[in-house]
C-alpha positions as CSV (number, residue, x, y, z in Angstrom):
1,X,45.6,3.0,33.2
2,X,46.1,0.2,30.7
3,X,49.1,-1.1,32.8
4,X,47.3,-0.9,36.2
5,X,43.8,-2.4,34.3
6,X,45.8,-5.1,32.4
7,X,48.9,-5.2,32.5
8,X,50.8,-8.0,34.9
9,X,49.2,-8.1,38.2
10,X,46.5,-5.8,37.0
11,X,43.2,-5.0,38.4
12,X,41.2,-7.5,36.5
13,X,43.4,-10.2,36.0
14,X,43.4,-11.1,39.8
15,X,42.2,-13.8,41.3
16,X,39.1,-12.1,43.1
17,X,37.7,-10.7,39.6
18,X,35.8,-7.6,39.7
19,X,32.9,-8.9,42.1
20,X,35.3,-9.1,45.0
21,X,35.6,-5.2,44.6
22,X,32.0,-4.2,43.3
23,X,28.8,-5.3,42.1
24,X,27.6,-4.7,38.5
25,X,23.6,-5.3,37.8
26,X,24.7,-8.5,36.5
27,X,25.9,-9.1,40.1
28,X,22.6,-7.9,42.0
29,X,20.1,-9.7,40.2
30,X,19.6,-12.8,38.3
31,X,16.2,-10.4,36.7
32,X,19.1,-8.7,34.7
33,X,20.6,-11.7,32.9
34,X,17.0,-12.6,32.4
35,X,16.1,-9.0,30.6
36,X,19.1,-9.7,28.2
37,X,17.9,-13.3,27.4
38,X,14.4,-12.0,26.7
39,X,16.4,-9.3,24.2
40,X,18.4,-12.1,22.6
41,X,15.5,-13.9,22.2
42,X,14.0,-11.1,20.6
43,X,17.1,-10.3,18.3
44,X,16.8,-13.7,17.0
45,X,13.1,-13.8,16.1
46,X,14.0,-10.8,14.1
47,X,17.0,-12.5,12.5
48,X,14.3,-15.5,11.7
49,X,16.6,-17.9,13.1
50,X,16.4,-20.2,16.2
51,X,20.4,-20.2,15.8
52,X,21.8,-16.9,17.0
53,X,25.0,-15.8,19.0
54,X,25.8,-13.4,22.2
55,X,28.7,-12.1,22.7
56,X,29.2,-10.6,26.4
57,X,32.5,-7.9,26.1
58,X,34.4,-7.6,29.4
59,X,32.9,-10.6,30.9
60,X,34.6,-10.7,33.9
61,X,34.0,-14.5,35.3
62,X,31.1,-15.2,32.8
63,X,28.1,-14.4,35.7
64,X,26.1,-13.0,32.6
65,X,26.5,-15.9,30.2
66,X,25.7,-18.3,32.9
67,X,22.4,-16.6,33.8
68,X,21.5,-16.1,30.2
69,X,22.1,-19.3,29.2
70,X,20.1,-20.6,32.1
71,X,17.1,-18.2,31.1
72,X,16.7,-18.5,27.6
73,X,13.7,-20.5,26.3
74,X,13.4,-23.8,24.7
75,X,14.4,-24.1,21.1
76,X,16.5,-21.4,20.9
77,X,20.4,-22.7,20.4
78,X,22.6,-20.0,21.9
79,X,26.4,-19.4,21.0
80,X,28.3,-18.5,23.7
81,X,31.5,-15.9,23.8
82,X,33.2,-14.5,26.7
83,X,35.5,-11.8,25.8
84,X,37.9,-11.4,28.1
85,X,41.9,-11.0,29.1
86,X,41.8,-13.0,32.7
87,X,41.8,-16.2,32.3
88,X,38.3,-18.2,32.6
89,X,37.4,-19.2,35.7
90,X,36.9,-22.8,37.1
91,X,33.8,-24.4,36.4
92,X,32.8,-22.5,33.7
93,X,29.4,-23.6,31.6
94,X,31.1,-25.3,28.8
95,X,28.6,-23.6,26.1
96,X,30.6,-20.5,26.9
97,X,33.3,-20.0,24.4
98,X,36.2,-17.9,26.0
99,X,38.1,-15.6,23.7
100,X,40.5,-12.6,23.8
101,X,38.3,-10.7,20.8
102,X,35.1,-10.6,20.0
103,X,34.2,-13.6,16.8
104,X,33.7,-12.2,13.5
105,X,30.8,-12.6,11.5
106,X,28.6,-13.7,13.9
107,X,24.7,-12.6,13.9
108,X,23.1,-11.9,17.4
109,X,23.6,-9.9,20.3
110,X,26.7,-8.1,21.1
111,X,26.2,-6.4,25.0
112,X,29.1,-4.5,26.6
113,X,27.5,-4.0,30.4
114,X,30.0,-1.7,32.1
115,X,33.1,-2.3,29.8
116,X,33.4,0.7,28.1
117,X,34.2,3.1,31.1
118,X,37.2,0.3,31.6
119,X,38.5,1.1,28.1
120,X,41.5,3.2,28.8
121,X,41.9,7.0,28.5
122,X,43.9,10.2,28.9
123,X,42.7,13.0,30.6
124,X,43.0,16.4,29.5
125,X,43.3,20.0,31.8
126,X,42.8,23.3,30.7
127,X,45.6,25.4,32.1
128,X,46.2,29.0,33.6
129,X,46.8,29.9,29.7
130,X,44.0,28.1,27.8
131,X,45.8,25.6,26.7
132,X,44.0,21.7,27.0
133,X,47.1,19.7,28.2
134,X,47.5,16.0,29.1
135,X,47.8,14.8,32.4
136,X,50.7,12.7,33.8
137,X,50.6,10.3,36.2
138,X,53.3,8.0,38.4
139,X,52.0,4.4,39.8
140,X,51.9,6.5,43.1
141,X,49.2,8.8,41.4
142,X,51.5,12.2,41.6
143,X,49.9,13.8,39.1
144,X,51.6,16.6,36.8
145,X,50.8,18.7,33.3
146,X,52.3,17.4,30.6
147,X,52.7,18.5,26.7
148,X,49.5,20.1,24.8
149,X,46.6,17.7,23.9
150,X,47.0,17.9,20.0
151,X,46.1,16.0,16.6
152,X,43.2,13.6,16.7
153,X,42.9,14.4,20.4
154,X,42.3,17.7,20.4
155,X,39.8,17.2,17.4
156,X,37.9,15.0,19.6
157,X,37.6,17.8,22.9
158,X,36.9,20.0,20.5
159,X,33.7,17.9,18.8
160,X,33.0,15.9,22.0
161,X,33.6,17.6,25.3
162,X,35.6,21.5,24.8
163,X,37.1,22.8,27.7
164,X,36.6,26.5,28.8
165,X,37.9,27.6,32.2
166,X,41.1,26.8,33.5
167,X,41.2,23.0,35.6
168,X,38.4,21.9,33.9
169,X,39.0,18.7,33.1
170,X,38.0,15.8,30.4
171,X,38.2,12.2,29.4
172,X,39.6,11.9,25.9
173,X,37.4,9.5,24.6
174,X,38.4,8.6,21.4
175,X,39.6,5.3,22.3
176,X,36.5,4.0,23.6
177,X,34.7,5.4,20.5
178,X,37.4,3.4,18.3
179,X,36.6,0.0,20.8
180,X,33.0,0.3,19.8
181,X,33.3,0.4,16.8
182,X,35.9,-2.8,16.3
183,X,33.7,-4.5,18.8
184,X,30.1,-3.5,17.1
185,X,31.5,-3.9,13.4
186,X,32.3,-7.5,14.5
187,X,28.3,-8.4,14.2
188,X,27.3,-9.8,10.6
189,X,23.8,-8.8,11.5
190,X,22.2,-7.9,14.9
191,X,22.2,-5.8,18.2
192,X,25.6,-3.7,19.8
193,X,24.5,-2.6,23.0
194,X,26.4,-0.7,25.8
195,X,25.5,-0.4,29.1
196,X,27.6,2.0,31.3
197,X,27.2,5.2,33.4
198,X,27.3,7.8,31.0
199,X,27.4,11.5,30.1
200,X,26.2,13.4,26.8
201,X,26.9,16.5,25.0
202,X,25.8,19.7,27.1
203,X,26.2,18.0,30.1
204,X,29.9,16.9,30.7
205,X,30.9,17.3,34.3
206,X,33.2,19.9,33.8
207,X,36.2,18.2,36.2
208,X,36.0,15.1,34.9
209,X,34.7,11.3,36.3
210,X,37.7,9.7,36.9
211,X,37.6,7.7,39.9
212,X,38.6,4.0,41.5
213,X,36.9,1.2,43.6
214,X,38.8,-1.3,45.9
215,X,36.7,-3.6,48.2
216,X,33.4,-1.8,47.4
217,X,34.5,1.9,48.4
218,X,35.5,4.6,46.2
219,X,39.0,5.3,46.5
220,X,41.3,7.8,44.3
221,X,42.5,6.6,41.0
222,X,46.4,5.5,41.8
223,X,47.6,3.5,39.0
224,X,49.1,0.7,41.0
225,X,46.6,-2.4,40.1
226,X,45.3,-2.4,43.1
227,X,42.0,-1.0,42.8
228,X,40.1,-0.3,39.9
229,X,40.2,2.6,37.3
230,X,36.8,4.2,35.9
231,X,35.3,6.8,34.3
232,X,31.6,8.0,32.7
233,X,31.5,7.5,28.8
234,X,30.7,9.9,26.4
235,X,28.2,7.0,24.7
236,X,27.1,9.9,22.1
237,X,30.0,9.7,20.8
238,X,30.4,6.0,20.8
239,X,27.2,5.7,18.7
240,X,28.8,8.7,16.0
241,X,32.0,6.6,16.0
242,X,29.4,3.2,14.8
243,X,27.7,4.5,12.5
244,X,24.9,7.0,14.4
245,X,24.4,10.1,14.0
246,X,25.8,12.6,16.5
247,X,23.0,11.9,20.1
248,X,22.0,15.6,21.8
249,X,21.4,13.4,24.5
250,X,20.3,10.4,26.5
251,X,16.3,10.5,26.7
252,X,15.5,11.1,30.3
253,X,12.9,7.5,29.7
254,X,11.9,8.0,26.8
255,X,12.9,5.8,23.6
256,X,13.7,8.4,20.8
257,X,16.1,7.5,18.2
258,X,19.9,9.3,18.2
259,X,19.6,8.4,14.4
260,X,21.6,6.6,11.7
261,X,21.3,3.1,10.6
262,X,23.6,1.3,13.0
263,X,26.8,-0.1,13.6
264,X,29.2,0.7,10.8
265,X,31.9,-2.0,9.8
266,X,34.7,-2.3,11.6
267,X,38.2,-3.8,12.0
268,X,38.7,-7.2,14.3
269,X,41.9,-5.6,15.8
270,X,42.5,-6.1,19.6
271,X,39.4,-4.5,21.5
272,X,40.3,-2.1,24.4
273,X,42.7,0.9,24.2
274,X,46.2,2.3,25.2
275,X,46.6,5.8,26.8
276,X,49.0,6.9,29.7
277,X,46.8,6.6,33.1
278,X,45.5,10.4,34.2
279,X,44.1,10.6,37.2
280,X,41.4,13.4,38.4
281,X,38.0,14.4,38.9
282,X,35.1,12.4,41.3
283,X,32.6,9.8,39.9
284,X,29.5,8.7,40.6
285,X,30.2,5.7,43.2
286,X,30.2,2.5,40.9
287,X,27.3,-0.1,41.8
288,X,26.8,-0.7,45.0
289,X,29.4,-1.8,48.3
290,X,30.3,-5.2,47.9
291,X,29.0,-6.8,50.9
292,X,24.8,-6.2,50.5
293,X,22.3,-8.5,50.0
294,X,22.8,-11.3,47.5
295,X,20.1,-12.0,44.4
296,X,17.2,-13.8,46.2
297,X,14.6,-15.7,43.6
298,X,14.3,-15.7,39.9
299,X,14.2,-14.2,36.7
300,X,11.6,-12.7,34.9
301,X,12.6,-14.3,31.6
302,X,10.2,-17.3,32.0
303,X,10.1,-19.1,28.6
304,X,8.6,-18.6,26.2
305,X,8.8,-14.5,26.6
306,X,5.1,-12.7,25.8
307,X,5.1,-10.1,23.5
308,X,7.4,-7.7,22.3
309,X,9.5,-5.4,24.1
310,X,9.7,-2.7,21.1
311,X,13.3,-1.8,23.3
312,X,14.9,-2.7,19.5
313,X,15.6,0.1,17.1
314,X,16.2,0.5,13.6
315,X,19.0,2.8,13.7
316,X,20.5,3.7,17.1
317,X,18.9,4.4,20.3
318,X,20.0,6.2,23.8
319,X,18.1,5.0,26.7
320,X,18.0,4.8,30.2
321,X,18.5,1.3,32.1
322,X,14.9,1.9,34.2
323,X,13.0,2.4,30.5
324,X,15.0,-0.6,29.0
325,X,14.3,-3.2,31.3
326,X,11.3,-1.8,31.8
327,X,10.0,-2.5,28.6
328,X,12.0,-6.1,29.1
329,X,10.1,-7.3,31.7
330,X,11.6,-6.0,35.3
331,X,8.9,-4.2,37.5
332,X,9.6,-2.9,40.6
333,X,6.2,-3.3,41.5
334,X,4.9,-5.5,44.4
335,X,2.7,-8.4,44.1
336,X,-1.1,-8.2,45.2
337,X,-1.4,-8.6,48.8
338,X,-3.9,-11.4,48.7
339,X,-1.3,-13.7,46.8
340,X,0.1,-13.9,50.6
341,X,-2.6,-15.9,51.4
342,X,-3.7,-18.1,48.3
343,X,0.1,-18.6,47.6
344,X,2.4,-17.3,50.6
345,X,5.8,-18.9,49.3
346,X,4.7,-17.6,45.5
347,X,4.5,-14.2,47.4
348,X,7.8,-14.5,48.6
349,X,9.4,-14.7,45.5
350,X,7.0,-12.3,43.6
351,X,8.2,-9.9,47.1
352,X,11.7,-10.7,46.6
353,X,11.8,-10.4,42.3
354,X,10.5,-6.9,43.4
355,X,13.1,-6.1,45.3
356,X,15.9,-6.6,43.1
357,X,14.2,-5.2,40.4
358,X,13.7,-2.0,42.4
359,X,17.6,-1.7,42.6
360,X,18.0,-2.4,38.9
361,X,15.8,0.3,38.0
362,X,16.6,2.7,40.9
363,X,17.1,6.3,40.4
364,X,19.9,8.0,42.2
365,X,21.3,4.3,41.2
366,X,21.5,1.4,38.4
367,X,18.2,2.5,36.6
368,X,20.1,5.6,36.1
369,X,22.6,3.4,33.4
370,X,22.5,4.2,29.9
371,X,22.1,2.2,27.1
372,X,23.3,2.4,23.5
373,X,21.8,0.2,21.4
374,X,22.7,0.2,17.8
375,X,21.1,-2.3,15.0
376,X,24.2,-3.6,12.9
377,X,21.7,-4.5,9.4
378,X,22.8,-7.2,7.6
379,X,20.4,-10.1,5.2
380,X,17.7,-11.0,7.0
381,X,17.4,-8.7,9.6
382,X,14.1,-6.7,9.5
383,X,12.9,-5.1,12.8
384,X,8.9,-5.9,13.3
């Protein structure tokens, strides 16, 4: 996986970048980059500082930096970092700062939107015997058992995700829990948050997520570079891994806290991890087909942003994507009728801003997203 993801002639160092395979919310609607300006915006006036950082991990070809950027209001100086292995693209904003690891020491807003599921990992089968065994797999994806799934591996299925019948399968994800925590113990003082199609405790899919996507369809997960390689993360236990406390689950909409104080220091090692490719399983189809409508309009992060959104937490928080942005601004809801005749073009827009936030928040879809967010406290950082 970390070969076919990365490695030379991998999936996301080719020319085409991820958007020429699928599109992420960052991709569908300008209204998303807008919703993380109005948080960073938000972070900062809780940091008391008109200076503040974001760092965007797996930034693909810097599409979220460039709309934040573009949304944030007046006054605020913004420090830019794309963290990223492919190279930056041409024409890149030059505020954006493009770097292999995250900076350290920075206080802001650190947002992962879908990078985790990209972290690599082994999968794991339960054979005819009971016995939770890795699963190997050739670049053509011929897939076999290999040795048992021991040491701090097998600690982790057994806290995180225990298999019980034979063929069940899980992700092993201990080495997306170890990426958060580098990349979140990077912040001085601030925000982690991870935004990725996820699964909690109690309710693993018991054969696994692992899946891939070439030219906006799902395809099986061959490890040849040609398409990419995905699975669901277990963000419960990326926010134990941080600092949290262990999540029961992602509120359904609701805003409860998972508990703990945070983002715990970490390492500035290289961010990502290593694992043999295993492949396996279904997945939910990632985004939507590349190929549908375009972002039309706006964002909803006209300066300066009213009122607080109340999304921050003071320890760690699981929540859906269609409660977050929500609560930062993004209504599906359609503009008053009569606005079609006092101010038909303003309609429009209003009509189309609807739209795309529909999709965002969409069940069945993106709304259905989970986020982590995890405060990282530090001097000066007291949540309102």
């Amino acid at each position: 996986m970390e070969t076919a993801l990365y490695g030379p002639g991998g999936f996301f160092l080719r020319p085409e970048g991820p958007a020429g395979h699928f599109r992420t919310s960052v991709h569908a609607s300008p209204l998303f980059a807008g919703a993380v300006a109005r948080l960073l915006a938000e972070v900062a006036a809780e940091l008391g500082t008109d200076d503040v950082a974001v760092v965007d991990m797996g930034a693909g070809r810097g599409e979220l930096l460039s709309g934040v950027l573009s949304a944030v209001p007046a006054g605020l100086r913004v420090r830019a970092y794309a963290v990223e292995r492919a190279a930056p693209p041409e024409g890149l904003d030059p505020r954006v700062a493009w770097v292999a690891e995250p900076p350290a020491g920075v206080r802001g807003l650190l947002f992962a939107n879908e990078w985790l599921d990209n972290v690599p990992v082994d999968v794991a089968e339960r054979d005819g015997s009971g016995t939770d065994r890795y699963v190997e797999v050739a670049p053509d994806g011929t897939e076999r058992l290999g040795a048992p799934v021991a040491g701090a591996d097998a600690a982790w299925l057994a806290r995180w995700w225990p298999l019980r019948e034979p063929g069940e399968r899980a992700e092993i994800g201990r080495s997306r829990d170890e990426a958060w925590a580098r990349a979140a113990g990077t912040l001085a003082a601030g925000l982690a948050v991870a935004v990725d199609y996820a699964h909690t405790a109690g309710a693993r899919p018991p054969f696994g997520t692992l899946t891939g996507f070439r030219a906006g369809r799902e395809v099986p997960p061959v490890p040849d570079g040609t398409c990419d390689i995905t699975a669901h993360v277990a963000l419960d236990a990326c926010a134990a891994a941080s600092g949290g406390a262990e999540a029961g689950g992602a509120e359904a909409g609701g805003m409860g806290p998972v508990g703990g104080m945070g983002a715990g220091a970490g390492g500035t090692g290289p961010v990502g991890g290593t694992g043999a490719g295993a492949v396996g399983g279904t997945g939910v189809p990632r985004g939507a087909a590349v190929g549908g409508t375009g972002p039309v309009g706006g964002t909803s992060a006209d300066a300066p942003f009213p009122g607080r959104s109340g999304l921050l937490p003071y320890g760690t928080r699981l929540v859906t994507q269609r409660e977050a942005l929500r609560r930062l601004g993004v209504s599906g809801g359609r503009p008053p009728i009569e606005t079609a005749r006092t101010d038909p073009a303003g309609y429009v827009r209003a009509l189309a801003r609807a739209g795309q936030a529909a999709e965002l928040t969409a069940r069945g879809g993106l709304g259905d997203f989970t986020w982590l967010l995890q405060r990282v406290p530090g001097e000066g950082y007291c949540p309102a």
